[in-house]
MDAnalysis code that builds the backbone (N, CA, C; Angstrom):
import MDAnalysis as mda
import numpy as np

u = mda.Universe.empty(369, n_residues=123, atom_resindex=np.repeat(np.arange(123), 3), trajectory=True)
u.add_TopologyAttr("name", ["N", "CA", "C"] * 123)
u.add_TopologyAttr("resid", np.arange(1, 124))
u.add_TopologyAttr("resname", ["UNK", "UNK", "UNK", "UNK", "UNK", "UNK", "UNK", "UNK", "UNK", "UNK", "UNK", "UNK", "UNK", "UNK", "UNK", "UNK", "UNK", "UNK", "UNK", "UNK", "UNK", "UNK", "UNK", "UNK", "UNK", "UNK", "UNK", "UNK", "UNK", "UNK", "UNK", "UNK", "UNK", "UNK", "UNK", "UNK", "UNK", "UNK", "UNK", "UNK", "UNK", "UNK", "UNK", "UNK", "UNK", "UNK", "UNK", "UNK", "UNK", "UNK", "UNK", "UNK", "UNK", "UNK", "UNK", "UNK", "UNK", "UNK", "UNK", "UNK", "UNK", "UNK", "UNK", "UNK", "UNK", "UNK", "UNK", "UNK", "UNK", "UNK", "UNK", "UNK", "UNK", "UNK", "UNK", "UNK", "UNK", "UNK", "UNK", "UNK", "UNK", "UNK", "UNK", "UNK", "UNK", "UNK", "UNK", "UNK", "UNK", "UNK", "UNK", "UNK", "UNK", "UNK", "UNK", "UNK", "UNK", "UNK", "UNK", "UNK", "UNK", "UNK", "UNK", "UNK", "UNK", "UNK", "UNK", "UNK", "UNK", "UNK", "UNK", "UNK", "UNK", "UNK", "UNK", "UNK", "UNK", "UNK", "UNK", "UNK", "UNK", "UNK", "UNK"])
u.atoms.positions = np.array([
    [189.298, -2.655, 72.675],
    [188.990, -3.501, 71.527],
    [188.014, -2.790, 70.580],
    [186.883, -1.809, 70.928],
    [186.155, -1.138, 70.064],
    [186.608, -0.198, 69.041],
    [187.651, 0.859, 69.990],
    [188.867, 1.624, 69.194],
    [189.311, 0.268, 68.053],
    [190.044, -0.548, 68.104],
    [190.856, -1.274, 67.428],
    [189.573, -1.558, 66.059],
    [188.686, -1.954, 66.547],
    [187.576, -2.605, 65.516],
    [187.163, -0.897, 64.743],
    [186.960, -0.412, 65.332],
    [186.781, 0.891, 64.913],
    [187.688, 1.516, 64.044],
    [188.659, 1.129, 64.051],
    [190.189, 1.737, 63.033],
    [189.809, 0.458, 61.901],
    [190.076, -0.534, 62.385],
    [190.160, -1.309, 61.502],
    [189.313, -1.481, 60.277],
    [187.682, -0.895, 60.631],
    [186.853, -0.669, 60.078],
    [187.268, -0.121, 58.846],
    [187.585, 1.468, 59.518],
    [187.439, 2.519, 58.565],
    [188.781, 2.400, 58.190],
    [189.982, 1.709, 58.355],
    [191.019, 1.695, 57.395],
    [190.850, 0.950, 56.243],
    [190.114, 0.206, 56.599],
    [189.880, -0.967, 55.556],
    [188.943, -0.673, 53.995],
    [188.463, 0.990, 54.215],
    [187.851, 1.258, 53.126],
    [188.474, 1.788, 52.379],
    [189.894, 2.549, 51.502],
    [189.944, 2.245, 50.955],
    [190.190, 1.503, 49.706],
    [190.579, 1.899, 48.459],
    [190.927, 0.379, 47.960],
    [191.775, 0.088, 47.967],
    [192.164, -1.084, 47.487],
    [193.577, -1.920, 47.334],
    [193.871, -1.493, 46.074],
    [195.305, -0.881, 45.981],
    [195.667, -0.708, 44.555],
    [197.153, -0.931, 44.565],
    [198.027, -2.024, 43.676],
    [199.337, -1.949, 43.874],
    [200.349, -0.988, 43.711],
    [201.299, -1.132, 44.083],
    [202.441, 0.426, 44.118],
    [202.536, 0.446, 42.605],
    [202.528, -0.777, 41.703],
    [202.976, -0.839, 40.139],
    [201.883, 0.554, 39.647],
    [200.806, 0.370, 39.778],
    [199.707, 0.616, 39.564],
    [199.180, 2.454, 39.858],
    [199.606, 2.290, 41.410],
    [199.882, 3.611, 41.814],
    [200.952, 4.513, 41.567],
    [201.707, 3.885, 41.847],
    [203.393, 4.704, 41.829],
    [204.448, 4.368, 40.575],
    [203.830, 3.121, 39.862],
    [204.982, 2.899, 39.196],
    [206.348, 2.309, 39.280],
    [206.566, 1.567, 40.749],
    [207.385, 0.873, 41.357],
    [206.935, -0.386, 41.833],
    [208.085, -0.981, 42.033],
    [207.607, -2.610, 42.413],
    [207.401, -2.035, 44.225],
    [207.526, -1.324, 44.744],
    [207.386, -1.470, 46.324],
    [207.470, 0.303, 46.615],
    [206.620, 0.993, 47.358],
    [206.625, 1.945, 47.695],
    [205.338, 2.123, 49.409],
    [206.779, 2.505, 49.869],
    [205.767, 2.494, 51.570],
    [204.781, 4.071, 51.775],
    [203.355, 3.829, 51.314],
    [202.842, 5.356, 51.532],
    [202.285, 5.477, 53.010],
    [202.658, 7.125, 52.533],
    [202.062, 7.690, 53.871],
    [200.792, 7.385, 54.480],
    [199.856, 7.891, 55.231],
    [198.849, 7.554, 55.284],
    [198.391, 8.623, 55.157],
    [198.125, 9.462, 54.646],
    [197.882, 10.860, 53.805],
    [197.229, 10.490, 52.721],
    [198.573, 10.029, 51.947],
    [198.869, 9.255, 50.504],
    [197.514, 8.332, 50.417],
    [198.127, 7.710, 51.502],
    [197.116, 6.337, 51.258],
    [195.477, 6.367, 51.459],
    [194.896, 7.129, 52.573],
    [193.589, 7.639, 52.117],
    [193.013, 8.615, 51.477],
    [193.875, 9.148, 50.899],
    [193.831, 9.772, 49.540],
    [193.736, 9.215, 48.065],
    [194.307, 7.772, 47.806],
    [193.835, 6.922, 46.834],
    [194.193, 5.777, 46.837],
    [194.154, 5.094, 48.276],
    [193.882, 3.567, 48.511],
    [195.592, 3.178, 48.605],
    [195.665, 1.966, 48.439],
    [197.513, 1.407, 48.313],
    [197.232, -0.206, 48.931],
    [198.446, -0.409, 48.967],
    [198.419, -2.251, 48.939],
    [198.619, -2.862, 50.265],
    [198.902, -3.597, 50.937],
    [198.702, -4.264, 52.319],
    [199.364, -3.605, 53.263],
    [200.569, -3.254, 53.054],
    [201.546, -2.662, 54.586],
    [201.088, -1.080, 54.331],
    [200.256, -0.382, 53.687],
    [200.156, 0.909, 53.595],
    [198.723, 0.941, 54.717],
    [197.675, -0.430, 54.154],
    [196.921, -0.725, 55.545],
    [196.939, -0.593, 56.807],
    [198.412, -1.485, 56.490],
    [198.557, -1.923, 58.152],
    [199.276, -0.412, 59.270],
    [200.336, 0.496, 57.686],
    [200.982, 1.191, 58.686],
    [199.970, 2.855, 59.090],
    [198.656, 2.453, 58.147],
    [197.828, 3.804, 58.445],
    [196.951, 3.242, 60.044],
    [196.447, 2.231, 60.348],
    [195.723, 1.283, 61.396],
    [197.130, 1.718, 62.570],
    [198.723, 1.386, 61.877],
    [199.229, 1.725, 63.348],
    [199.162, 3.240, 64.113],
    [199.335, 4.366, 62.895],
    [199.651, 5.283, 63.328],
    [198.376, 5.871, 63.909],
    [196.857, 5.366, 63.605],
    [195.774, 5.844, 64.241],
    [195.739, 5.283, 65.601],
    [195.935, 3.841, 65.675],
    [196.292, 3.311, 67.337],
    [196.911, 4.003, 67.558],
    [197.962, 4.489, 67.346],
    [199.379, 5.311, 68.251],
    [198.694, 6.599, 68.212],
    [198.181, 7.468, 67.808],
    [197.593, 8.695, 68.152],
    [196.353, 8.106, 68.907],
    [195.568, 7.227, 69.046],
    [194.065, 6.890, 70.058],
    [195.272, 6.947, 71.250],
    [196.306, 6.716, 71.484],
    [197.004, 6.360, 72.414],
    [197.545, 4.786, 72.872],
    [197.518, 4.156, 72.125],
    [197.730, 2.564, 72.406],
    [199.678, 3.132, 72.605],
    [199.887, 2.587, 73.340],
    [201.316, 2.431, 73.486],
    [202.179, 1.763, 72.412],
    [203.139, 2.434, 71.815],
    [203.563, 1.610, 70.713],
    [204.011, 0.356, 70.679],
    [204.935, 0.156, 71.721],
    [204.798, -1.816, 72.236],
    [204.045, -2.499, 72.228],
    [202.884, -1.984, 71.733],
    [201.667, -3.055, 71.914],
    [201.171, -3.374, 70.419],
    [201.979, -2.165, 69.231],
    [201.441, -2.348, 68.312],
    [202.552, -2.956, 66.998],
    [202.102, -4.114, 66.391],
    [203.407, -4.286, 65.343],
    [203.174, -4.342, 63.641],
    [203.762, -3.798, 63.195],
    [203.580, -4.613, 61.752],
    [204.213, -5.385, 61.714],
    [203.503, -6.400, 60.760],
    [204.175, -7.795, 60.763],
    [204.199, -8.073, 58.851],
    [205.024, -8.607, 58.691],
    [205.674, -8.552, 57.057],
    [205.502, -10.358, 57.178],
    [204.490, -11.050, 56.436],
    [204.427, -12.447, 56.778],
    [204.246, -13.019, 55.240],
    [204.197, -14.579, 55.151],
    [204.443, -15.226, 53.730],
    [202.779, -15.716, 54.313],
    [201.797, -15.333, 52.833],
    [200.434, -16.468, 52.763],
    [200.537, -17.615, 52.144],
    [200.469, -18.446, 52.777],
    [200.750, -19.834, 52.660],
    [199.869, -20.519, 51.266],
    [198.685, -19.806, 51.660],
    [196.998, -19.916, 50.444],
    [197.609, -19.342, 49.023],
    [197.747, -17.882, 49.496],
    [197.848, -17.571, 47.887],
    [199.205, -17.543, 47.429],
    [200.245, -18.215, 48.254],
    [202.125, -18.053, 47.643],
    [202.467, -16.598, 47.552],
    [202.133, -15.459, 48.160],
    [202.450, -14.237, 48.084],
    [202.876, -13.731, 49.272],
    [203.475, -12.679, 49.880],
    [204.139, -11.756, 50.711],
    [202.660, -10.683, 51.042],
    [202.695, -10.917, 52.557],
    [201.422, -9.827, 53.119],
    [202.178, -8.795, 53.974],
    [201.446, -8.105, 54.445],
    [201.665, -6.850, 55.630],
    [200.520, -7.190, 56.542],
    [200.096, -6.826, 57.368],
    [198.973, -6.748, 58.399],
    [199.455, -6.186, 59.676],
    [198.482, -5.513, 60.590],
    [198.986, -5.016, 61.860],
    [198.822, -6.212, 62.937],
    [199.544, -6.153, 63.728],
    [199.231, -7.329, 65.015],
    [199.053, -6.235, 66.264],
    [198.071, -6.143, 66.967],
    [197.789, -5.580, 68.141],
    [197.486, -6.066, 69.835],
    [198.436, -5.987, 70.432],
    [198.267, -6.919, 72.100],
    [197.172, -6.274, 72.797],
    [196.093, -6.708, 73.215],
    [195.058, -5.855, 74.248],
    [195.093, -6.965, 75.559],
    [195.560, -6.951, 76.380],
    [195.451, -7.648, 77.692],
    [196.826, -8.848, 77.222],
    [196.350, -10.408, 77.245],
    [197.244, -11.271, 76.642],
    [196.819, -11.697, 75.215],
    [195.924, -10.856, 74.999],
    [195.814, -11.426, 73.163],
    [196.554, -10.888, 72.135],
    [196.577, -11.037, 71.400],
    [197.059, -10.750, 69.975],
    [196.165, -10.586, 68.947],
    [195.598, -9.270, 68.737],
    [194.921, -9.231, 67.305],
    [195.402, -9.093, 66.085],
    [194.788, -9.294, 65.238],
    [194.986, -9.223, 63.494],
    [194.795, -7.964, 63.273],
    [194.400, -7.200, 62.766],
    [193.797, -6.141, 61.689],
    [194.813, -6.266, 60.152],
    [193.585, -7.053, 59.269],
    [193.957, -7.445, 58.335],
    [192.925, -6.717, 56.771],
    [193.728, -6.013, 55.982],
    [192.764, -5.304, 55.157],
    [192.183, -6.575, 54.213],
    [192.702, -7.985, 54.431],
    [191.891, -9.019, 54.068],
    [190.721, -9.651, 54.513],
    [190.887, -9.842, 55.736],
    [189.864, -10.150, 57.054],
    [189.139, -9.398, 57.253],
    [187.596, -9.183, 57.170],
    [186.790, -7.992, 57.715],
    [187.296, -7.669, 58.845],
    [186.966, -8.994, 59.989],
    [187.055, -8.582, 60.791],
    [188.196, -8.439, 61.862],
    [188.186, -7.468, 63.280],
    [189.499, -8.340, 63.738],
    [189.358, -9.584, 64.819],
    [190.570, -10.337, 64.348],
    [190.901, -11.513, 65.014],
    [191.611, -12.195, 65.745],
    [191.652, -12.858, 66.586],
    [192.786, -13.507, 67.271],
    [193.797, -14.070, 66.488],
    [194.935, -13.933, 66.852],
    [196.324, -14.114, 66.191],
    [195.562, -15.985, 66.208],
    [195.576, -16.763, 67.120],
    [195.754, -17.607, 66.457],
    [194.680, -18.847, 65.783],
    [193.450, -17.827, 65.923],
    [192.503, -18.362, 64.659],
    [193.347, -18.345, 62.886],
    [194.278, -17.747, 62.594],
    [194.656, -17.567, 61.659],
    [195.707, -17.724, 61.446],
    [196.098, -19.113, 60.665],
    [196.726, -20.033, 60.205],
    [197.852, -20.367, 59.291],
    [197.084, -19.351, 58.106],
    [197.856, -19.441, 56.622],
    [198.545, -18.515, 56.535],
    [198.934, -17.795, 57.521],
    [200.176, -16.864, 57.205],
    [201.092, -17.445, 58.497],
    [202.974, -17.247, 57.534],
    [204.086, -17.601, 58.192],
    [205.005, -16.120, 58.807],
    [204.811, -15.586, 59.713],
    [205.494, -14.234, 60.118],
    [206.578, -14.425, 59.684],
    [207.449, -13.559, 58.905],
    [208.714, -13.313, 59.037],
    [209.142, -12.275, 59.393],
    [208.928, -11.566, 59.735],
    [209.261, -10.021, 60.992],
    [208.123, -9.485, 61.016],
    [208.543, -8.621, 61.906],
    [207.359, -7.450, 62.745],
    [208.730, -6.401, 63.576],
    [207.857, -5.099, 63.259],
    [208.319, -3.921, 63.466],
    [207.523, -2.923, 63.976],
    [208.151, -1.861, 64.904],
    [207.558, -0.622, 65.242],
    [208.659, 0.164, 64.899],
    [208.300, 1.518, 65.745],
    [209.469, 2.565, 65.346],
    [210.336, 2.327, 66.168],
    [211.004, 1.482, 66.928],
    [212.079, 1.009, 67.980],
    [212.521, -0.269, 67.985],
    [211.725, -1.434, 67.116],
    [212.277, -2.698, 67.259],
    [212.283, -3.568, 66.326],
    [212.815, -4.430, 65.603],
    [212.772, -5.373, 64.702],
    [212.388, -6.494, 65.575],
    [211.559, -7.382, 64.973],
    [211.651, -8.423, 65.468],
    [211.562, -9.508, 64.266],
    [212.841, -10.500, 64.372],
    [213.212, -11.583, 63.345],
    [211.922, -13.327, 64.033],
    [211.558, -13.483, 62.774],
    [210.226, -14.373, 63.686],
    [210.867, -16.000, 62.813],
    [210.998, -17.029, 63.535],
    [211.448, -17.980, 63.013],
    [210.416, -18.908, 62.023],
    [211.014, -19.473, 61.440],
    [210.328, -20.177, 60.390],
    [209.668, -21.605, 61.079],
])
């Protein structure tokens, strides 16, 4: 859990900037090169947080992005979801901190992915 808080930390610095903004496209998935090189928008968060778990060594089954609807602000998020024992954490470049999946409310999953699995999440 320290590793996890520890990524999450330092992924979370830097900024948020949209792909319009950056790239000039409505949607562009950056690297994480890219992305701490001059910031990027929610799933560029979530997929730089996975690939540092997956090199600390977390097993990739344990780690997902999750593509979910915010209920609060009517918009489309990214965030990582991470299993440590039977929990489920957040690492959310919204949320300082990380959290238990189900302290957090206002988002509706509609998939989650690694490099081997889709997963379709019901409404």
């Amino acid at each position: 859990l320290r590793q996890i808080e520890a990524v999450n930390r330092f992924a979370n610095q830097p900024p948020y900037v949209s792909d319009q903004d950056r790239y000039r496209a409505a949607d562009y998935w950056a690297t994480p090169a890219e992305f701490f090189n001059a910031g990027g928008d929610c799933e560029d968060f979530a997929l730089a947080k996975f690939v540092a778990l997956d090199r600390l060594g977390f097993h990739e089954e344990r780690l997902r992005v999750v593509l979910a609807f915010d209920r609060r602000k009517k918009i489309y998020h990214g965030f990582l979801a991470a299993c440590v024992g039977d929990e489920i954490y957040i690492l959310d470049n919204q949320i300082e901190s990380v959290t238990p999946h189900r302290q957090i409310t206002h988002y509706r999953p509609i998939c989650s992915f690694n490099s081997r699995r889709l997963w379709l999440h019901r409404a």
